[in-house]
C-alpha positions as CSV (number, residue, x, y, z in Angstrom):
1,X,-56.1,74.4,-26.8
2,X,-54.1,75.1,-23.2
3,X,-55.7,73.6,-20.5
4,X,-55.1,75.4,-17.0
5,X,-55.9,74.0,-14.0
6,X,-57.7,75.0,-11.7
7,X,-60.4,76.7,-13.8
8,X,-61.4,76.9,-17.0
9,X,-60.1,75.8,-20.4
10,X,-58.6,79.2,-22.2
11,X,-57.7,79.6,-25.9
12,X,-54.0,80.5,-26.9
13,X,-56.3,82.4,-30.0
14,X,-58.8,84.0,-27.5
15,X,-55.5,85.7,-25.1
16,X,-54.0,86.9,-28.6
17,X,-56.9,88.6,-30.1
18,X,-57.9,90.4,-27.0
19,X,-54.2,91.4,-26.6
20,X,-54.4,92.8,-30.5
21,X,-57.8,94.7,-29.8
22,X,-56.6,96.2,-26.8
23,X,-53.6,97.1,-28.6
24,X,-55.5,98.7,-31.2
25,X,-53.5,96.5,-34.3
26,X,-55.1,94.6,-37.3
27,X,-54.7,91.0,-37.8
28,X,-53.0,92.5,-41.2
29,X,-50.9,95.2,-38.8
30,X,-49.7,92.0,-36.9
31,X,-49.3,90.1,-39.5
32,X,-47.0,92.6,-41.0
33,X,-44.7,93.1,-37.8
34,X,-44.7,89.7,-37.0
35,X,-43.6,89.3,-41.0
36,X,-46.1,86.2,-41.4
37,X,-49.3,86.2,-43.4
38,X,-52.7,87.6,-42.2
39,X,-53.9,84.0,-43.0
40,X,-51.5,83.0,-40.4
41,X,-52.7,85.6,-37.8
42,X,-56.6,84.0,-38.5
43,X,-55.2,80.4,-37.6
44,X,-53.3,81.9,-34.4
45,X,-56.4,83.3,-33.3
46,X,-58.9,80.4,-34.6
47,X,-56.4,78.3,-32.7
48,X,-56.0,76.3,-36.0
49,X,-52.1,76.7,-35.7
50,X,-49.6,78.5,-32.9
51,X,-46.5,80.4,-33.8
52,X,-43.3,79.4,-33.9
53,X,-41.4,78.9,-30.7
54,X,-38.7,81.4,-31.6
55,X,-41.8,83.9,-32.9
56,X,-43.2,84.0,-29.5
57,X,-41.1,86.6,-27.8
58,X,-41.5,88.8,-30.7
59,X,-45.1,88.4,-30.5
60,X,-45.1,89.2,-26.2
61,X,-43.7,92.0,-26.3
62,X,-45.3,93.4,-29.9
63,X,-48.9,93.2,-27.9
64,X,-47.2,93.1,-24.6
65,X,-49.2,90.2,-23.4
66,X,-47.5,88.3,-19.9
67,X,-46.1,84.8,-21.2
68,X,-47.9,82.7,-18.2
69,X,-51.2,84.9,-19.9
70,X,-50.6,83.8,-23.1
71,X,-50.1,80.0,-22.3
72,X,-52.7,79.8,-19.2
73,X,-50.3,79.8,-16.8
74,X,-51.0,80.3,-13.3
75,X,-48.9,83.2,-11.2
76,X,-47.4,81.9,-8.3
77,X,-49.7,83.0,-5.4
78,X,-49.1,83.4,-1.9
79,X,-51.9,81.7,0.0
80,X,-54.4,84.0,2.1
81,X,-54.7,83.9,6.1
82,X,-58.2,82.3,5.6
83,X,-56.9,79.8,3.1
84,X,-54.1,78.7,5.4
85,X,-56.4,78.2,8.0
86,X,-58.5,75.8,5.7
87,X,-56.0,74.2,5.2
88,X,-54.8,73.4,9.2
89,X,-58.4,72.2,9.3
90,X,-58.0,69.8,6.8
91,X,-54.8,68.6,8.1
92,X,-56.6,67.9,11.8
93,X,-59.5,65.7,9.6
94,X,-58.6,61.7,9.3
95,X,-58.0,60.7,6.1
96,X,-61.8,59.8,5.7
97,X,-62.9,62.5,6.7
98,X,-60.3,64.6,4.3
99,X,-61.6,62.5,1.1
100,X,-65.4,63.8,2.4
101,X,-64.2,67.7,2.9
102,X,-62.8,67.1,-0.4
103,X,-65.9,65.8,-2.3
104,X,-67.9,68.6,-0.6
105,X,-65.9,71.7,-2.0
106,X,-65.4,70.3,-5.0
107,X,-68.9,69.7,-5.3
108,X,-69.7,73.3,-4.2
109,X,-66.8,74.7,-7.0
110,X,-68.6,73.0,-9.8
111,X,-71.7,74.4,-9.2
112,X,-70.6,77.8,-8.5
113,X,-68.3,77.7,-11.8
114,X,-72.0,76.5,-13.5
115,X,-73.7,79.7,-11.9
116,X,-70.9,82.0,-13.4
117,X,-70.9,80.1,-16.8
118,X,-74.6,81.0,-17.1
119,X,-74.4,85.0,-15.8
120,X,-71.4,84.9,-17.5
121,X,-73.2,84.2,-20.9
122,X,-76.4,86.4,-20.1
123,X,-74.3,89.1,-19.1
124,X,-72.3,89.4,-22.5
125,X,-73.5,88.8,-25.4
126,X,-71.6,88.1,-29.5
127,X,-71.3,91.5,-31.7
128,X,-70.4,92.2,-34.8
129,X,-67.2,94.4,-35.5
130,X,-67.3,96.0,-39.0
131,X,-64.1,95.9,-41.1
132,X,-61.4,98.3,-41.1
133,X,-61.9,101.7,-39.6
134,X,-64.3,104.9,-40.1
135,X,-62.2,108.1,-40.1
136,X,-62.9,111.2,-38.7
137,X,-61.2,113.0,-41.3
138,X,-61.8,112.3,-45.5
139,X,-62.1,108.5,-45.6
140,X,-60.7,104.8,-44.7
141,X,-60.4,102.5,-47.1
142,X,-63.2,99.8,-46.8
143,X,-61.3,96.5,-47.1
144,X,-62.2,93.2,-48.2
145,X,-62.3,91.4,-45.2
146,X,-64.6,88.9,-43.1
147,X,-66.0,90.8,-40.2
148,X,-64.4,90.6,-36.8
149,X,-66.6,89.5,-33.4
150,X,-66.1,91.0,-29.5
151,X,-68.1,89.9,-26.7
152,X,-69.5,92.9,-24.4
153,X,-72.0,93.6,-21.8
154,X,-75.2,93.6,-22.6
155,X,-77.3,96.7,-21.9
156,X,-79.9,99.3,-23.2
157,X,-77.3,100.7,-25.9
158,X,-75.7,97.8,-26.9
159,X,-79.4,96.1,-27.3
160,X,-80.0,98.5,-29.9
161,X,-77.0,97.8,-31.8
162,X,-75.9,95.7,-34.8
163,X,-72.4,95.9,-34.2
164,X,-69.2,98.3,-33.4
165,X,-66.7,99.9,-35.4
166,X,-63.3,101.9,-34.8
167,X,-63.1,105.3,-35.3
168,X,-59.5,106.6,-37.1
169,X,-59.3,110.5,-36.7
170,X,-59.7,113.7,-34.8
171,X,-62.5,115.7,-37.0
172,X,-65.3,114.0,-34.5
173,X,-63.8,115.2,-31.4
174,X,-64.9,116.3,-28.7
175,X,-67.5,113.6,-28.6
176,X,-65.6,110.7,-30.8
177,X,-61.3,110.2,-30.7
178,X,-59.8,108.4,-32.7
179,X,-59.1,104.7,-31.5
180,X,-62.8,104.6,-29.9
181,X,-65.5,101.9,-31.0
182,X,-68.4,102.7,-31.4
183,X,-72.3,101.2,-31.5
184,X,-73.8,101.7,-34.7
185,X,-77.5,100.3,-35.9
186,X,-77.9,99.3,-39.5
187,X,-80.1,101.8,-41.5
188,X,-80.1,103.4,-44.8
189,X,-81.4,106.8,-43.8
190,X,-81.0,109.5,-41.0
191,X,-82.3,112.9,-39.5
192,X,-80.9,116.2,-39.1
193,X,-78.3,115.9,-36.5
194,X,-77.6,112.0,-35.9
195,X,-74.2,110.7,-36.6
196,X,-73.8,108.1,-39.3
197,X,-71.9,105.5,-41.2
198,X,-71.1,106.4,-44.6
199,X,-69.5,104.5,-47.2
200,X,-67.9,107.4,-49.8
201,X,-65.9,107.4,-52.9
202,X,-63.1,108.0,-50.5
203,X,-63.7,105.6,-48.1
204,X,-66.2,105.2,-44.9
205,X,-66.2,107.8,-42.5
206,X,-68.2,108.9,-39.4
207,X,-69.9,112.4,-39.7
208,X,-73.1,114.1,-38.6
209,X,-76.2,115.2,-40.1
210,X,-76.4,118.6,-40.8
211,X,-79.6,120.5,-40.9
212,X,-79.7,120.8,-44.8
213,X,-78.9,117.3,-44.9
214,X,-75.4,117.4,-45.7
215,X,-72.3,115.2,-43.3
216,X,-70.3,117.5,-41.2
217,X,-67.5,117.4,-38.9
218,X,-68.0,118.3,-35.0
219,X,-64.6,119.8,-34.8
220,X,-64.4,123.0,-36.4
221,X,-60.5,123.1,-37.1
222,X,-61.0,119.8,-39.2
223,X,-64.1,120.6,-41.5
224,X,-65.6,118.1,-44.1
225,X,-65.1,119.1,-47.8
226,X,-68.4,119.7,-49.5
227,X,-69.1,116.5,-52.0
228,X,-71.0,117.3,-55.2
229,X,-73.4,115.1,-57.1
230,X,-71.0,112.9,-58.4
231,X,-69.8,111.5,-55.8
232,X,-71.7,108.5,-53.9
233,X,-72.7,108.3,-50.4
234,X,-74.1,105.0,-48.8
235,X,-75.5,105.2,-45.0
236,X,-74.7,102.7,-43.3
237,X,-75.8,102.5,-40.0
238,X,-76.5,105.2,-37.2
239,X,-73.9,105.4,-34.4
240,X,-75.5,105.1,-31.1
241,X,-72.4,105.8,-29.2
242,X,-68.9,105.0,-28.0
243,X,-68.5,101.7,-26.5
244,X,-67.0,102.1,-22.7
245,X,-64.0,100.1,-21.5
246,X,-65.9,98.7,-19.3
247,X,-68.7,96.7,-21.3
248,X,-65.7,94.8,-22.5
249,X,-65.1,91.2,-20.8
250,X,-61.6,90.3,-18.7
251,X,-59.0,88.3,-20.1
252,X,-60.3,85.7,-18.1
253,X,-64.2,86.1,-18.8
254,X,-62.9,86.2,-22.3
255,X,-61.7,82.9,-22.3
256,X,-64.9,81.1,-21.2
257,X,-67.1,83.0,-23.4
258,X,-65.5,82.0,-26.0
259,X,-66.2,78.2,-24.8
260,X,-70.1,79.1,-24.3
261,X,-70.4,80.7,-27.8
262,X,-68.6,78.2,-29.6
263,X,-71.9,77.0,-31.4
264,X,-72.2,80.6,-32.6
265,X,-68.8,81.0,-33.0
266,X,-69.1,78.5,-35.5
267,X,-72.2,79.8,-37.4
268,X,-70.4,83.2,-37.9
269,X,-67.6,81.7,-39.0
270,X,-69.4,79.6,-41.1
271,X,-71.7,83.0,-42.3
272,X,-68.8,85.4,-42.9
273,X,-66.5,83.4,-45.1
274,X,-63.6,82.0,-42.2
275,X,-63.9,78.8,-42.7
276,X,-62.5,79.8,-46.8
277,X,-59.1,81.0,-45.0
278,X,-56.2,79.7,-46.6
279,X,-54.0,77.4,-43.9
C-alpha cells in the first residue's frame, strides 16, 4: 500500500487495474507482454506483491500510466493567487494563533473528506464484470476465469443490472462496437427484439432476437450463420445497454472506493475463488 499525503491512501493494484481496463488488456494480455504469469498480474492488482523494479518501465509505458500515478505521487503544483494569500495571512498570525488556524482547517478537511467518502460510496456502487468477452461476430471463447469487479455510477440502468461485459466485434454496430461494456440482467429467456447473452457451441456472443425467435446480427454486411438443432444455446442475461465513459469513477475516486468496499471486496473475493490464486 502507497500512502500519499495529503489525501487519501491509494492502491499501487487499484492505479494498475484501472490503467489495464482503460487500456482495454486482460490480466492474461498483460501477463503475456509483461512475460510474467497471470497469477502474478492478480497479486499486482490485489496488492499481494509489486513488480520488479526493472519491470516497472515496461509496465508504464505498456498501459501508459504516469509513474508519480502509479506510485501516489503528487505533481508539483504551483500555488493559486487565493492560496498564496492564505498563506500571507497565516504568516501575519502569532504563533498561537497559527497552531489555532491550523487546528481549524484541518478540522474542516476531515470532515469534508468524511462528506465525500460517504457520496463517494452512494454514488458508485460494486458490479460484476463477466469473464472474457462477447463477440459480435461467431463466438468468444468462454474462459475459466474468476469474475472481474468495476465500480460505476449508480443510476436507473445500472440499477437494473447484474453486471457488465465487453463486447469483441463489429456485427452489433451501429448500436454496439467492439471494445464497449455493456449492462446486461441475468435471465434465461427473451422477447422478439431484445439483445442477449448467449453462451454457444462456439463461444458467447451478443445478438438480437429476431421475430421467429432466432439471434441475428444488427449489421447487415456481418450476418449470423443460421445454427441448427444440434447445436446449444444458453441465454444468459439481457443487455440493457452500453455503459458510458462517464459512469466510470476517476483514478482518484477509484482509489478510495476501493478503501470503502474493502469488506465487499473481500466477500467477492472470497465468493469467486481469488483467494485460491497461486502466489
Amino acid at each position: 500500500m502507497i500512502s500519499t499525503f495529503p489525501g487519501p491512501t491509494v492502491h499501487f493494484g487499484a492505479v494498475l487495474k484501472s490503467y489495464r481496463r482503460q487500456a482495454g488488456l486482460s490480466q492474461r494480455d498483460v501477463a503475456e507482454r509483461m512475460q510474467v504469469t497471470r497469477n502474478t498480474v492478480i497479486n499486482w492488482e490485489n496488492d499481494k506483491s509489486k513488480p520488479d523494479h526493472a519491470l516497472i518501465p515496461l509496465l508504464c509505458s505498456l498501459l501508459k500510466i504516469p509513474l508519480h500515478t502509479l506510485f501516489s505521487m503528487p505533481e508539483e503544483q504551483k500555488l493559486t493567487e487565493t492560496e498564496h494569500r492564505i498563506l500571507e495571512d497565516l504568516r501575519r498570525l502569532p504563533p498561537a494563533g497559527q497552531h489555532v488556524a491550523f487546528r481549524i482547517i484541518h478540522t474542516i478537511a476531515e470532515e469534508s473528506a468524511l462528506f465525500q467518502e460517504a457520496d463517494l460510496k452512494e454514488t458508485y456502487g460494486l458490479f460484476f464484470v463477466r469473464p472474457g468477452q462477447v463477440a459480435a461476430g461467431v463466438g468468444d471463447e468462454v474462459p475459466d476465469l474468476p469474475p472481474e469487479y468495476v465500480f460505476l455510477r449508480r443510476n436507473s440502468l445500472s440499477a437494473k443490472a447484474d453486471g457488465i461485459v465487453r463486447v469483441h466485434g463489429d456485427s452489433m454496430e451501429p448500436v454496439y462496437h467492439s471494445g464497449d461494456y455493456v449492462f446486461f440482467e441475468r435471465v434465461s429467456s427473451a422477447r422478439p427484439g431484445q439483445d442477449v447473452i448467449v453462451d454457444t457451441d462456439d463461444g458467447a456472443v451478443i445478438k438480437r432476437v429476431a421475430g421467429d425467435r432466432t439471434l441475428c446480427s444488427l449489421n447487415p454486411d456481418l450476418p449470423y450463420p443460421s445454427k441448427n438443432d444440434q447445436n446449444t444455446l444458453v441465454i444468459r442475461g439481457r443487455v440493457l445497454g452500453t455503459v458510458p465513459e462517464s459512469d466510470y469513477p476517476s483514478q482518484k475516486e477509484q482509489g478510495i472506493l476501493e478503501e470503502l468496499y474493502s469488506d465487499e471486496l473481500r466477500e467477492f473475493r472470497r465468493r469467486y475463488g481469488w483467494e485460491a490464486d497461486e502466489p
